[in-house]
N, C-alpha and C positions, 0 to 999 in steps of 0.2 A: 371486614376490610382486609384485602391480602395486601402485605408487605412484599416490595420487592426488593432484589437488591440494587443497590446503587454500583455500575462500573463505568468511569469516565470513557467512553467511546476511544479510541484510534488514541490514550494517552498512558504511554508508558513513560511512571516516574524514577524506575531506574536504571534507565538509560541514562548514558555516560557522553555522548555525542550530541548534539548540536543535528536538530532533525525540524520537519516541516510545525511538529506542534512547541516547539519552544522556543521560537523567535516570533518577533514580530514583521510581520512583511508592512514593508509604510504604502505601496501599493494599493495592494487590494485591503488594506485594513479601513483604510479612506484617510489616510497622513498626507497625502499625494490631491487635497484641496487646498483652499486657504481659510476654510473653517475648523476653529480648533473643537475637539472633540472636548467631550468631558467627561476626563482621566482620571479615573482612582488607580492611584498608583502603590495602594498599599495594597501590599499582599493578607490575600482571605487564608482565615486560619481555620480550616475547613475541617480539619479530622480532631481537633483538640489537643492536647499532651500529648505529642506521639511517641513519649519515652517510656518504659517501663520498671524502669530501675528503681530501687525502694525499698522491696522484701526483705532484703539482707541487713539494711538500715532500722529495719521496724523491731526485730527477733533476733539481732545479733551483733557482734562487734567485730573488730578489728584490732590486729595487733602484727606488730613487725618478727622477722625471722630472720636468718644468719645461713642456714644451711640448705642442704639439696631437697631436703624431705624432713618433713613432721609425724614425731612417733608421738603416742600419747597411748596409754593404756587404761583399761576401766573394771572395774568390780565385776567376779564373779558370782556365780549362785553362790547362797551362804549352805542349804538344807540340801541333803542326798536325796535324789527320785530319778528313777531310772525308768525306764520302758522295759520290757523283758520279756522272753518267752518261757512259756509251761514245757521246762523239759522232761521232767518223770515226775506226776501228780501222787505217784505213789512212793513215790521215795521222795516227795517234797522237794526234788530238784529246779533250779530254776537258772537261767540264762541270761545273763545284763545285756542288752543287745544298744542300746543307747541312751543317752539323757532325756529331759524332757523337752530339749529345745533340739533334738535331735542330733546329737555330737555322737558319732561310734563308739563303744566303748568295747574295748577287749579283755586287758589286764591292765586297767587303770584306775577301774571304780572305786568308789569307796567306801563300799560294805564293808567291814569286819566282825568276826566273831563276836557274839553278846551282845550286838545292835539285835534291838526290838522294830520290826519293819513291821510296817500295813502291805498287804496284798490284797489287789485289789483286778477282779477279770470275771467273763462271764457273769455278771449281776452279784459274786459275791465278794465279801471284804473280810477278809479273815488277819486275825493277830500273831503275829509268832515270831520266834528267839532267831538268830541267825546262829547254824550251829558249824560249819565250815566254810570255810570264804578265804581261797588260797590266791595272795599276791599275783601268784603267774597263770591264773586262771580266771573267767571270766562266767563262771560257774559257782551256785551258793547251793548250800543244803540247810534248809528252816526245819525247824520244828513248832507246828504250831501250837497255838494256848489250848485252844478250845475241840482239835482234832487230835487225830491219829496223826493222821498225815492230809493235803492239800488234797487229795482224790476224796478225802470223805467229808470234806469241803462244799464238792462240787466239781472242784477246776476238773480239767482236763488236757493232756496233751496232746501238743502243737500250738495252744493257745497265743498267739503272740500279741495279741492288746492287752496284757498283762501290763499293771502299777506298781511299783513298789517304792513307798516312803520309809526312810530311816527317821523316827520319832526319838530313840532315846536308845538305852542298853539296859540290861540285867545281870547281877555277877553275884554269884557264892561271898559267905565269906571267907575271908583269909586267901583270896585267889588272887593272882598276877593280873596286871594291869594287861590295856589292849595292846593286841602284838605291833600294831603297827597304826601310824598316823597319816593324816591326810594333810597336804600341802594344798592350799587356795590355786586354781588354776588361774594362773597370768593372760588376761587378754590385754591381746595389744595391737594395734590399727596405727595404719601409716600414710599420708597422701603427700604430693609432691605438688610443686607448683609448674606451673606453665606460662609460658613465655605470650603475652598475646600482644599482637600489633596490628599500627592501622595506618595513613598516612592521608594526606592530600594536598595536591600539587597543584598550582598554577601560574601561567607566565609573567611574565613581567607588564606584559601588552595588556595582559585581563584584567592585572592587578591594578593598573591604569586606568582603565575605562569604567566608565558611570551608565548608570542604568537607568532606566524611565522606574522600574519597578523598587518601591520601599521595601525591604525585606526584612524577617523578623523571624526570631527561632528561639525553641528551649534556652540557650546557650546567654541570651540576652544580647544577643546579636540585632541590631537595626544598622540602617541607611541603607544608599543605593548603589554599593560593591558588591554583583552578585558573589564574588569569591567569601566575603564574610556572611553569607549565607551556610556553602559551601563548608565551609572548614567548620562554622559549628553546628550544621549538620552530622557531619564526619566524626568530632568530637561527642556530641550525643548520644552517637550511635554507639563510638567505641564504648561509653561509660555505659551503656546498654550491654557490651559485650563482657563488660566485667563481671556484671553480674550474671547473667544468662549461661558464660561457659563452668562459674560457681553452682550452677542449677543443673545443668544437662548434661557437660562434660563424663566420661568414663577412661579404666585406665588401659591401655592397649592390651588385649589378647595374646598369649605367647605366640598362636600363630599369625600375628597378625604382620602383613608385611611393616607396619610402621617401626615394628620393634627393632629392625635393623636399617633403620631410614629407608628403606623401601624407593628408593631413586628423589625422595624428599629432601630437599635443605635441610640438611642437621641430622646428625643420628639421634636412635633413640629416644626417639618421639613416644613416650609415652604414657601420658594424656595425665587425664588428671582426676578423681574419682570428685563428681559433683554430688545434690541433694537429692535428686530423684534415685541413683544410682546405689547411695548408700543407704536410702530406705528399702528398696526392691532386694537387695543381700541382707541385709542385718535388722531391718523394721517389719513393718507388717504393710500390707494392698488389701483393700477394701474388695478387689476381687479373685476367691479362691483361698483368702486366706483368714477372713472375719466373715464372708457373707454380706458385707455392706455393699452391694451394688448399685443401689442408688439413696438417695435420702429423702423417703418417701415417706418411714414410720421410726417408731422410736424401739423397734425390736432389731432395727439394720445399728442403730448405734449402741444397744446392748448389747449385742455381736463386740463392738467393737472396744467398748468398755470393758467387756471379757478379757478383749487380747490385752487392755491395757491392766488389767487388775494382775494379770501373771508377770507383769515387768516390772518398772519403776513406778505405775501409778500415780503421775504427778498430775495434781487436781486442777489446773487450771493450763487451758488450750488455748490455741489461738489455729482457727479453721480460714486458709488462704485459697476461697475457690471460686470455681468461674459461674457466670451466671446462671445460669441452667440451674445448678445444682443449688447457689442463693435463693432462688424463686422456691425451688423444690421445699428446700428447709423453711422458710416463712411457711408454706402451705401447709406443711407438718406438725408445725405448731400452731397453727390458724386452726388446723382442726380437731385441735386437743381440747377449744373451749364450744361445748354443747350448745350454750347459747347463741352461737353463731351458725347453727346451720338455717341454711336459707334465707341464708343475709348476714348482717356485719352487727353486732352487738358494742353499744358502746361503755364505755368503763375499762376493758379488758385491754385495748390498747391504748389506754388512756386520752381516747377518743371523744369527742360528744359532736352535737349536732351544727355548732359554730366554726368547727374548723372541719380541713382536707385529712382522709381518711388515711392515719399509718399503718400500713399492712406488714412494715419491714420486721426484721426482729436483728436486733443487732448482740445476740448470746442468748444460753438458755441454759439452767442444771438438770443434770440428768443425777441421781443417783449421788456420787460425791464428787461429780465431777462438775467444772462450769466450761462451757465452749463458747468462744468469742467468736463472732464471726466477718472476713471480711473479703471484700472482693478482690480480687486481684488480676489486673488488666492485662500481665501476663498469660494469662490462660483467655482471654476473652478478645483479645485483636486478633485481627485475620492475619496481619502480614509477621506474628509471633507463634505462640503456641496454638492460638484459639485455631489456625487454619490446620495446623498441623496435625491436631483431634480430630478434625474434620474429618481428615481420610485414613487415619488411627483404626485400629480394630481391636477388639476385647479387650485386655488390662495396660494397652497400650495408650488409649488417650486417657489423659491425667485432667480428672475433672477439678481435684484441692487437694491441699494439702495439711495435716491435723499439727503442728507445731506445739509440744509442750516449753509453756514460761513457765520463767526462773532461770537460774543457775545448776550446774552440777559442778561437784569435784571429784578430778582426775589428776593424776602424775604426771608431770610436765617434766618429760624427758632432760629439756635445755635447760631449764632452771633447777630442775634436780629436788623438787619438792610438788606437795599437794598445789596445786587453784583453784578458784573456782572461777567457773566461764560461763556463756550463756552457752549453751547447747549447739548452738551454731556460730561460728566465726571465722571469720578468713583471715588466710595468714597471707602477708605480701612481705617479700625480700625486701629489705633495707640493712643499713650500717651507717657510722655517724659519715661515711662517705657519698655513700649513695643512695635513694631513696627509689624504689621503683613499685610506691603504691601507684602511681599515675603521673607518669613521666612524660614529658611532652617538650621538645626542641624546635627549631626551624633555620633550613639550613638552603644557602640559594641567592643571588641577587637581590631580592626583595630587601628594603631598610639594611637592617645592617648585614653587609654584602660578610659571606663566608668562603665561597666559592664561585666559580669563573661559570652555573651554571643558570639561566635567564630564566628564573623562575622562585617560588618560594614553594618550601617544601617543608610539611608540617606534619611532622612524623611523635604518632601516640605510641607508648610502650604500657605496659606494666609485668608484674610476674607474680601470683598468686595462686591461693587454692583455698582449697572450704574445708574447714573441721566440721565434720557430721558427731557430736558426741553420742551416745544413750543411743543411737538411731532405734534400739529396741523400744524407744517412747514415742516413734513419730507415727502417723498411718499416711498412706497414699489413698487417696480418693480416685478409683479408676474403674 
């Protein structure tokens, strides 16, 4: 049976005017007898929930702020491993050329003399002493345990997928301590908040008038003043906005013209770094950078298990993804049990022959990890992210997102000591004077008059932004 899709003919619902499909003509509707028709006057709630807001709610918190921007800084590597190249296999020379997460390294490594390193390239792994390794150079000379030198090894130079681990050191006795020490490299991340607003206006004469049509909305809005429709629609949307610019939001480009308000209200627009943004710089994408491009077998999330066993490795996730990739994952594990092929075996989902077959799977362990799983209707409506994948190309549509729970602990710049947070959490501007988690006034003739102008006017504010912590622990599903 083909599905189609559903699009209301000649009805656009966001339009802002007053047009031939949104009134009622008493005319041609047949109002203009003297047979009353029979009026349902409530309004059909045809699309369901049509908010999306939540995510942020489920895997994270909230907490107030005082200043322009939030620093917060996090734990480096603890153990030395460098990337490097084969500069003279015969004189054991060798070349730091970066980390293992890929940082440059020139004259800042932190090899020293009497470190015992693994080297590790071309298929072999060899042992040996670090016997030069000068501060202002970026250059070591080994000697190794078991060789002459690294050419009778094997290695050879230009090799540049070269390893190298710092395991331990070795020293004479009665000899001087190491020349020189290694300082923890300080990382540290910064996001700002953004100003977001919304409003909506209408007259005194609107405000006034009654409508044939009952209206009802998220907001818990009823009766028959289309404007209290109206305004918590408006309202809905914006709390839809608070979350979603925490999600996608980024922060302006140097060249970007916003960075000098660019002919914009207000300088210095610049932006605000959201959750997809700081996974794609500082986390891992299921495409091009684990191999996970779809969720099809359980060799795409040992890919990805991989990338997580090199970071934080925190054993329990929470997997936020749209449907497509839901169905996927049931399937995957539907077909992990043998007894089920060619046909539905019962016990396994704790099925039998008296009730409706569950096919769903709501988590599964892999290895030492567990994944929760759950839908998330942001990625799956059309008039949100879901249409937006639609015409998305390669790592650009965002099928889920891997969330590790729990808490971590970080230095919290403002209070001047360790926390611990969940991993994600928004900070919104307040003081014991002003509050601008979700600020909202009305200003205008309507009830209690403020101003000389004939209308009411219902103006949303807030100012906020997202803490992505660990982002090295999340994955993007794309």
């Amino acid at each position: 049976m083909a599905i189609t899709s559903f699009t209301p003919a000649g009805k656009d619902y966001t339009q802002k005017v007053l047009g031939a499909d949104n009134y009622v003509d008493l005319q041609d509707s047949g109002w203009a007898q003297q047979y009353l028709p029979d009026l349902m006057d409530k309004e059909a709630e045809v699309f369901g929930k049509r908010t999306i807001s939540g995510f942020l709610a489920q895997v994270g918190a909230e907490e107030a702020m005082q200043a322009d921007q939030v620093i917060w800084s996090e734990q480096g590597r603890l153990h030395l491993a460098y990337e490097c190249d084969m500069t003279s296999a015969a004189a054991s020379t060798i070349t730091i050329t970066k980390t293992m997460d890929g940082v440059a390294q020139t004259t800042d490594h932190g090899i020293n003399i009497g470190d015992m390193v693994l080297i590790a390239g071309g298929g072999q792994t060899v042992t040996a002493r670090v016997h030069t390794a000068g501060s202002a150079s970026n250059s070591i000379d080994v000697h190794p345990y078991g060789y002459q030198n690294l050419s009778d090894a094997g290695f050879v130079d230009g090799d540049n997928t070269c390893k190298i681990l710092v395991f331990g050191s070795e020293w004479g006795k009665g000899t001087e301590n190491k020349v020189r020490s290694n300082d923890p490299v300080f990382q540290t991340y910064t996001n700002k908040p953004v100003i977001i607003k919304d409003m909506y206006e209408v007259s005194g004469s609107d405000a006034a008038a009654i409508g044939w049509v009952e209206v009802s909305g998220e907001e818990g809005q009823n009766g028959y003043y289309w404007y209290l429709k109206a305004e918590g629609d408006t309202r809905a949307r914006f709390t839809d906005y608070l979350e979603m610019v925490c999600i996608e939001a980024e922060k302006t480009h140097a060249n970007s013209e916003l960075d000098t308000g660019g002919g914009d209200t207000g300088a210095n627009l610049g932006g605000t770094e959201g959750l997809f943004k700081a996974v794609k710089d500082r986390g891992h994408q299921s495409s091009g950078v684990t191999g996970v491009n779809a969720a099809t077998d359980l060799a795409e999330f040992d890919a990805m298990l991989a990338a997580f066993d090199e970071n934080g490795a925190i054993e329990e996730n929470m997997m936020f993804v749209n449907r497509a990739t839901a169905l996927a994952i049931d399937d995957m594990l539907a077909s992990m049990n043998s007894y089920g092929a060619g046909g539905t075996s019962y016990g396994v989902f704790d099925n039998d022959e008296e009730m409706a077959l569950n096919l769903g799977f709501s988590g599964f362990r892999r290895g030492s990890y567990d994944f929760y799983k759950s839908d998330w209707k942001y990625l799956n409506d059309k008039q949100t992210r879901g249409g937006i994948n639609a015409a998305a190309t390669g790592g650009e549509a965002i099928r889920g997102v891997v969330v590790p729970a729990g808490v971590s602990s970080v230095y919290d710049q403002q209070l001047g000591k360790n926390m611990k947070r969940p991993f994600l959490h928004v900070r919104y501007r307040a003081s014991q004077l002003e509050s601008r988690k979700f600020k909202t006034w009305i200003t205008g003739s309507v009830g209690a008059t403020t101003s000389d102008l004939d209308a009411m006017t219902v103006n949303f504010l807030s100012e906020r932004c997202l803490v992505t912590q660990g982002a090295n622990n999340f994955c993007l599903l794309n």
